[in-house]
N, C-alpha and C positions, 0 to 999 in steps of 0.2 A: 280799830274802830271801837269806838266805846258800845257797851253795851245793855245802853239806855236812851229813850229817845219820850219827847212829848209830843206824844200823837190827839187830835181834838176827831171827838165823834162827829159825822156828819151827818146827813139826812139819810136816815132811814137806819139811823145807828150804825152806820158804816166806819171802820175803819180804817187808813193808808200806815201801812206798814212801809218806814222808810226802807229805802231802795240798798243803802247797807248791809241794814241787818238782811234783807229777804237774798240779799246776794254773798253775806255770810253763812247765812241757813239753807241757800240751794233753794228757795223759796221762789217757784214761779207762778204765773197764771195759771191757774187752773189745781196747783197745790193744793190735800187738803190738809184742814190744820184741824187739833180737834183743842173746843174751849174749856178749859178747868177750871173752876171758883174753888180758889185756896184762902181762907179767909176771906180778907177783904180786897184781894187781887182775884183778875181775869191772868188767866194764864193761858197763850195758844205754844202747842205743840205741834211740829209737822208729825202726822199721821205716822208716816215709815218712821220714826223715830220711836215712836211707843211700838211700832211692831215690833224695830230688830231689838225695844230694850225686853220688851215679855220674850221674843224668842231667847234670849239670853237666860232669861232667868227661869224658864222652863227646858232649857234643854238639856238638862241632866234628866227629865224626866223618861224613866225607861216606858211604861206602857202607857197607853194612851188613857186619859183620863176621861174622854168620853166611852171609853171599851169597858173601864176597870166601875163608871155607875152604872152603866147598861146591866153588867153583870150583875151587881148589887141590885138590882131591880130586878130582871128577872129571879135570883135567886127569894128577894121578899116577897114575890106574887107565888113562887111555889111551894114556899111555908105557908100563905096563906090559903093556897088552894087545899093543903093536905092538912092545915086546920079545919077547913069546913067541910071537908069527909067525914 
């Protein structure tokens, strides 16, 4: 299947995603896709595809990076509290 298609906007700015590609991409009703404006393209992405690719790309990550600012932040409120002692 090639991997291009002319699709025309319709009412209410909708658009039909040929039946190939959504059946190349595992693309069903109720799929979500999320929309990027990359220059001067729309670009849709199925959803779980931007998951497993950040999971990828964070999973080398040893501590959790919501633990490691939490800590950074309590630690700058107890610098500032024993500044204003």
């Amino acid at each position: 299947m090639s991997d291009t298609a002319v699709v025309s906007v319709g009412p209410k700015g909708r658009v039909v995603i040929p039946a190939g590609i959504r059946r190349e991409l595992g693309i069903k009703e109720g799929s979500e896709l999320v929309a990027l404006v990359e220059g001067q393209a729309v670009v849709l992405v199925p959803r779980s595809a931007i998951k497993s690719r950040l999971r990828s790309i964070f999973a080398g990550v040893g501590e959790s990076l919501r633990d490691e600012l939490i800590a950074e932040r309590r630690a700058e409120a107890a610098r500032d509290a024993s500044d204003d002692a």
